[in-house]
OpenMM code with the backbone's topology and positions (N, CA, C; nanometers):
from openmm import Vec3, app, unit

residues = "UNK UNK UNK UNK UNK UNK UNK UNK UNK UNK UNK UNK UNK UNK UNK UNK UNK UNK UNK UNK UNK UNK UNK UNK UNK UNK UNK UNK UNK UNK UNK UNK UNK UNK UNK UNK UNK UNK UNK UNK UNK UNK UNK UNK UNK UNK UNK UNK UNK UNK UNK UNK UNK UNK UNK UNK UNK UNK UNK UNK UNK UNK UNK UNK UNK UNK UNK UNK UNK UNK UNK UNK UNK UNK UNK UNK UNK UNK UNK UNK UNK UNK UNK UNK UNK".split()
positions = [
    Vec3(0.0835, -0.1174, 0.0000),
    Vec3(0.0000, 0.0000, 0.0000),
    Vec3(0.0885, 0.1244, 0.0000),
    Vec3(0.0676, 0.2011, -0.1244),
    Vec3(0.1480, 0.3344, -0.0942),
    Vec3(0.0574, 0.3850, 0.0299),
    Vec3(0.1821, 0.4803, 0.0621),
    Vec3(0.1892, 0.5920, 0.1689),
    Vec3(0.1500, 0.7113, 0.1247),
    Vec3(0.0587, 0.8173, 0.1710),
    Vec3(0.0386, 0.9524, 0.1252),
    Vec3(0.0844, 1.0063, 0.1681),
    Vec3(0.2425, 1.0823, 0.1339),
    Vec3(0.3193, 1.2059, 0.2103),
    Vec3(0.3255, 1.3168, 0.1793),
    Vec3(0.3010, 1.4506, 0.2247),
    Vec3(0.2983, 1.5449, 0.1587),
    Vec3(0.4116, 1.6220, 0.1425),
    Vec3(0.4543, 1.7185, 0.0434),
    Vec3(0.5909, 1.8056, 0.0581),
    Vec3(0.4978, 1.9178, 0.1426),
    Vec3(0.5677, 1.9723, 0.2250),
    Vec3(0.4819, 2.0770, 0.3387),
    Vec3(0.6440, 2.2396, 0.2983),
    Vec3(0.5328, 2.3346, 0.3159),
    Vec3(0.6680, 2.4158, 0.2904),
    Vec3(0.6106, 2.5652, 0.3297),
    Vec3(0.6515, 2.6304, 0.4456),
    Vec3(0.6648, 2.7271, 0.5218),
    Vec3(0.6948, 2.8768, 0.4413),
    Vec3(0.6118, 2.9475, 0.4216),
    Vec3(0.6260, 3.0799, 0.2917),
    Vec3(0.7525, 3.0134, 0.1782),
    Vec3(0.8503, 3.0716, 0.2053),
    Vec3(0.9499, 3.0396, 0.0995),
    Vec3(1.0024, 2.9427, 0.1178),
    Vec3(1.0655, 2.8558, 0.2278),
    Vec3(1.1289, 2.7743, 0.2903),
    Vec3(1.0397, 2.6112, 0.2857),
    Vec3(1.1203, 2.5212, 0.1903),
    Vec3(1.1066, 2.3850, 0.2168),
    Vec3(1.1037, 2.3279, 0.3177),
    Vec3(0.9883, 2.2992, 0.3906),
    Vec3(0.9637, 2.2384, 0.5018),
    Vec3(1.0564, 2.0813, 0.5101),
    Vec3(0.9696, 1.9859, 0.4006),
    Vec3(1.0344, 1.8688, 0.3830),
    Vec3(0.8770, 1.8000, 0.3470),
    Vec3(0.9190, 1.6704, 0.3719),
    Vec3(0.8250, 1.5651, 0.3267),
    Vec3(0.7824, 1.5422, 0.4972),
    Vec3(0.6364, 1.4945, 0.5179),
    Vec3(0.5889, 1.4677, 0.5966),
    Vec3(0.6339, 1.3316, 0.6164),
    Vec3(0.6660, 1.2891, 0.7850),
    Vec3(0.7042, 1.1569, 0.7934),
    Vec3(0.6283, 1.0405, 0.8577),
    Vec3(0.4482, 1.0776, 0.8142),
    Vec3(0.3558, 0.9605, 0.8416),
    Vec3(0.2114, 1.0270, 0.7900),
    Vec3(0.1355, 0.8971, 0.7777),
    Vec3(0.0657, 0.9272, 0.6648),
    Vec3(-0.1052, 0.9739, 0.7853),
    Vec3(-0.1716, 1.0760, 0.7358),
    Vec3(-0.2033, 1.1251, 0.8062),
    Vec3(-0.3535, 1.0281, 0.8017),
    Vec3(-0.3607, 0.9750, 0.7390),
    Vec3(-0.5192, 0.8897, 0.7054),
    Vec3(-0.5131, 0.8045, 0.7938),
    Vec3(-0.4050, 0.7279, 0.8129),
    Vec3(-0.3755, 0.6478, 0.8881),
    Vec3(-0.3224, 0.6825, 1.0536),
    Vec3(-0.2906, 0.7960, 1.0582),
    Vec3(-0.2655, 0.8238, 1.1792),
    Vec3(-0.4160, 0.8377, 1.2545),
    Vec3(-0.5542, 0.9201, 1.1553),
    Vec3(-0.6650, 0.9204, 1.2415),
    Vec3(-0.7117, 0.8041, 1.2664),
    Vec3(-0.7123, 0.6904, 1.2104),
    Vec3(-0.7617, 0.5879, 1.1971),
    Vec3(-0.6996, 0.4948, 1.3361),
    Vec3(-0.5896, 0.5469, 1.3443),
    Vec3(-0.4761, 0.5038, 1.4467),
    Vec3(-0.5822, 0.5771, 1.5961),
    Vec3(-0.5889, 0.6863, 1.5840),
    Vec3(-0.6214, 0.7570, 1.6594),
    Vec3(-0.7723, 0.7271, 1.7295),
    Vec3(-0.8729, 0.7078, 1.6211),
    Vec3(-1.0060, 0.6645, 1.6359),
    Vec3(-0.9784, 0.5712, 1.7223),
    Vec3(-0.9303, 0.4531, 1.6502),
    Vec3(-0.9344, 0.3194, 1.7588),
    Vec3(-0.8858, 0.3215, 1.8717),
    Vec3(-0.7698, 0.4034, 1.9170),
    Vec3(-0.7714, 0.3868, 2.0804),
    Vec3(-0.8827, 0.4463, 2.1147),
    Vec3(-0.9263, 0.5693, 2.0575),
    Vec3(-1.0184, 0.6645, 2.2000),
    Vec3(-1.0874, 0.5570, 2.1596),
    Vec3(-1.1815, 0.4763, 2.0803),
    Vec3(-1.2894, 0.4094, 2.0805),
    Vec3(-1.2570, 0.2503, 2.2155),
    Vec3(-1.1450, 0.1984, 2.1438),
    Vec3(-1.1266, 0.1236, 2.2512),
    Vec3(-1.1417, 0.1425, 2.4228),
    Vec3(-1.0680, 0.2424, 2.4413),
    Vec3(-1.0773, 0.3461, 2.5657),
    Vec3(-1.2412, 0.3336, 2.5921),
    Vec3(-1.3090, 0.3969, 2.5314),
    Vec3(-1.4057, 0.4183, 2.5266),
    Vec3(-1.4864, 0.2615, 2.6255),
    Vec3(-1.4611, 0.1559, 2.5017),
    Vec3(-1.5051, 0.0064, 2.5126),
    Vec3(-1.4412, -0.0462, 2.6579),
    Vec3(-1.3316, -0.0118, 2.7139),
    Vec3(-1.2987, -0.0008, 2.8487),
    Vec3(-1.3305, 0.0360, 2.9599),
    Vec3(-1.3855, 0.1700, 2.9299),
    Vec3(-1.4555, 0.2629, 3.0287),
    Vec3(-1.5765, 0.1963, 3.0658),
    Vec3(-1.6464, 0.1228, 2.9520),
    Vec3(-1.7570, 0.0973, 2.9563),
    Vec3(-1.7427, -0.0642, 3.0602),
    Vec3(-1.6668, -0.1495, 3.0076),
    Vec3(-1.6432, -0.2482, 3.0628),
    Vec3(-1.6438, -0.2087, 3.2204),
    Vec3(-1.5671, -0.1612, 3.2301),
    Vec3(-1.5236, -0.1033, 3.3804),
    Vec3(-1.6655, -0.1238, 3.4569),
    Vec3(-1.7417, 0.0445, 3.3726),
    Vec3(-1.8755, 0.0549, 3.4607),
    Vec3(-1.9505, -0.0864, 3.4866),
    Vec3(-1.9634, -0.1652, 3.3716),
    Vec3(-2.0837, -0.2807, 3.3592),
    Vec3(-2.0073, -0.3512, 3.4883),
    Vec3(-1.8540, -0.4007, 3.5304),
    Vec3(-1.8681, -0.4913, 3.6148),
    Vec3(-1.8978, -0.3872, 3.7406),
    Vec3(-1.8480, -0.2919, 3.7491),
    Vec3(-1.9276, -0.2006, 3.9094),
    Vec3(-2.0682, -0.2422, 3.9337),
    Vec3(-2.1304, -0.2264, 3.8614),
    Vec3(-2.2399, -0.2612, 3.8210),
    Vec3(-2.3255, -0.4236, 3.9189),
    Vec3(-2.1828, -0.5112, 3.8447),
    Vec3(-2.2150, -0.6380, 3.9878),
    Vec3(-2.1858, -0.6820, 4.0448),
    Vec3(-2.1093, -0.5788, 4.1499),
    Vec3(-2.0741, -0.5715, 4.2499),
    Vec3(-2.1981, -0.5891, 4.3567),
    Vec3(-2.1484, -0.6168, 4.4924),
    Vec3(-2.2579, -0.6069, 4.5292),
    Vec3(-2.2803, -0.4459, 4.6358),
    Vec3(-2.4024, -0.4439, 4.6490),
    Vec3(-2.4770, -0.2950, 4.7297),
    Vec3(-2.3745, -0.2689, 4.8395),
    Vec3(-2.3298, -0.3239, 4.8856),
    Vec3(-2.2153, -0.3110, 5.0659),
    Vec3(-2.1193, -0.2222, 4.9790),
    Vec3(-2.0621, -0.2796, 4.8675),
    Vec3(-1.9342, -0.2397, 4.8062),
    Vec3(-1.9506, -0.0812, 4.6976),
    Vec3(-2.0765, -0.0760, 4.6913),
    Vec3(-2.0916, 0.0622, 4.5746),
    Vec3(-2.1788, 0.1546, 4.6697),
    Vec3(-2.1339, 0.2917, 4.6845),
    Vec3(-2.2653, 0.3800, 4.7709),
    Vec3(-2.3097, 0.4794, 4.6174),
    Vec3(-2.3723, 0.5673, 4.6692),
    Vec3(-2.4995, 0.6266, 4.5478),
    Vec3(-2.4352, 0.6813, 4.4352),
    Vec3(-2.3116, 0.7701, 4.4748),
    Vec3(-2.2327, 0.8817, 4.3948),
    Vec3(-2.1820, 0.7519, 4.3023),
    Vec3(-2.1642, 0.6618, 4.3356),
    Vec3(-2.0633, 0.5615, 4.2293),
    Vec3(-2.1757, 0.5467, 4.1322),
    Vec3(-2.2953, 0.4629, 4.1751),
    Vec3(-2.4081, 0.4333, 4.0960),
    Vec3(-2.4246, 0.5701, 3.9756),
    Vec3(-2.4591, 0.6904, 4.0361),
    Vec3(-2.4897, 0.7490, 3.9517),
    Vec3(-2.3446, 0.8085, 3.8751),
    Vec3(-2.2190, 0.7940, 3.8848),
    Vec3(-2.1613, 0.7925, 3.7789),
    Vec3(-2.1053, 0.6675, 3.6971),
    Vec3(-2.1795, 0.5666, 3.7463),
    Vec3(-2.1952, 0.4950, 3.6259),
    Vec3(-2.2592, 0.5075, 3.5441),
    Vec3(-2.3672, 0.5607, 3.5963),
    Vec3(-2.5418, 0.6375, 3.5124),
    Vec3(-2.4913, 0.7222, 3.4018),
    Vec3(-2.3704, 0.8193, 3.4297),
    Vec3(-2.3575, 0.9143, 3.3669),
    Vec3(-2.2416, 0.8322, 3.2469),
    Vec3(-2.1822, 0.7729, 3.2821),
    Vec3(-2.0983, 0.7070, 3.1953),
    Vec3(-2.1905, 0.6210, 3.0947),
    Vec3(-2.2416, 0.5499, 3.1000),
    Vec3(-2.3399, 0.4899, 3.0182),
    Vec3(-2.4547, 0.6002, 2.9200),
    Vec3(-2.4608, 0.7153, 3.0138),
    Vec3(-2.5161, 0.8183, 2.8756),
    Vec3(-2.4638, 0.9066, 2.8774),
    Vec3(-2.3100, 0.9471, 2.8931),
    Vec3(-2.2603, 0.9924, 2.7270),
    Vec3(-2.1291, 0.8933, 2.6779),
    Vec3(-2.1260, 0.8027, 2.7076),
    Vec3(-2.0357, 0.7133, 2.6097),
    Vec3(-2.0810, 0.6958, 2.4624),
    Vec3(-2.2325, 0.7310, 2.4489),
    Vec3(-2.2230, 0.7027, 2.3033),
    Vec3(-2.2177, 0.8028, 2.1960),
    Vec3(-2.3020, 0.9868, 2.2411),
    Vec3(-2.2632, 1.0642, 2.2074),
    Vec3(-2.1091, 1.0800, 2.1606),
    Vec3(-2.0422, 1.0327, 2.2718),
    Vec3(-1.8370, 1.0616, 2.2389),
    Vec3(-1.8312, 0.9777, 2.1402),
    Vec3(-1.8820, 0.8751, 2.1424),
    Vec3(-1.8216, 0.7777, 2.0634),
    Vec3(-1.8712, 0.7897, 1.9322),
    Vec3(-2.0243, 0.8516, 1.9182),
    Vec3(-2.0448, 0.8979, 1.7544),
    Vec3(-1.9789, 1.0053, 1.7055),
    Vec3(-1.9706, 1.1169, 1.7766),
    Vec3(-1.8766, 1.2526, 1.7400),
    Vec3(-1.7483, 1.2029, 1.7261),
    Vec3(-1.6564, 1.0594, 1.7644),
    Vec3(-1.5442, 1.0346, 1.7305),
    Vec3(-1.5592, 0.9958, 1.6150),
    Vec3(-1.6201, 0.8568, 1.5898),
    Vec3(-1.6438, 0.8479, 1.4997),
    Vec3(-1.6836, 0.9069, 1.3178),
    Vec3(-1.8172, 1.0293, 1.3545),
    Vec3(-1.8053, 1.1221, 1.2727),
    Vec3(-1.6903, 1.1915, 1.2129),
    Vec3(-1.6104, 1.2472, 1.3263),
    Vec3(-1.5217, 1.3230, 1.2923),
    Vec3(-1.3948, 1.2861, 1.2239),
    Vec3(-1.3516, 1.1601, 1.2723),
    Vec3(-1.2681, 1.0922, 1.2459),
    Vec3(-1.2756, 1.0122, 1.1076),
    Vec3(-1.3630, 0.9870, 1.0692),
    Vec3(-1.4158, 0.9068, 0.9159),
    Vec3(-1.4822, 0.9476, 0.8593),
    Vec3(-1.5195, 1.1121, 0.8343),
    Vec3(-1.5757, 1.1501, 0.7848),
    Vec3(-1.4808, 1.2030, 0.6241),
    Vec3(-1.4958, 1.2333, 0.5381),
    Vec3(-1.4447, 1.2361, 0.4537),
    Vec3(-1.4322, 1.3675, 0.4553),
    Vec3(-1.2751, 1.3688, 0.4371),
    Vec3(-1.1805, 1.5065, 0.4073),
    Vec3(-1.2673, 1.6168, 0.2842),
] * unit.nanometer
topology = app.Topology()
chain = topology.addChain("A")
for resn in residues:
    res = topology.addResidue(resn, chain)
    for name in ("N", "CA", "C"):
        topology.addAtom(name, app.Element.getBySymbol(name[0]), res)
């Protein structure tokens, strides 16, 4: 697979060739925060069954809160990230 590098160059002055390909760097990029994301979530679900002795209210409800906006983040990553240049 070619590489897309660009020549980059500063008013008059030859910058150089870029040394990674930037399509691939978001793509790079998407998948951790998304993974992250798929982690965070993991996390909450086992708090989750735990039992009542071991979780008091503030935990509960930020699991609450983690479960609604994990997916907002995760479509605006998405969007943004694969959306076409």
């Amino acid at each position: 697979m070619e590489q897309n590098k660009e020549n980059f160059s500063l008013d008059d002055q030859n910058v150089g060739v870029s040394s990674f390909n930037m399509t691939e760097a978001k793509i790079t990029l998407a998948k951790w925060i998304l993974a992250s994301f798929f982690v965070l979530v993991l996390i909450a679900f086992i708090t989750t069954l735990l039992p009542d002795c071991w979780v008091n209210p503030h935990s509960s409800k930020f699991v609450e809160s983690i479960f609604q906006s994990i997916v907002p983040m995760a479509s605006m990553v998405i969007g943004y990230y694969f959306a076409k240049d």
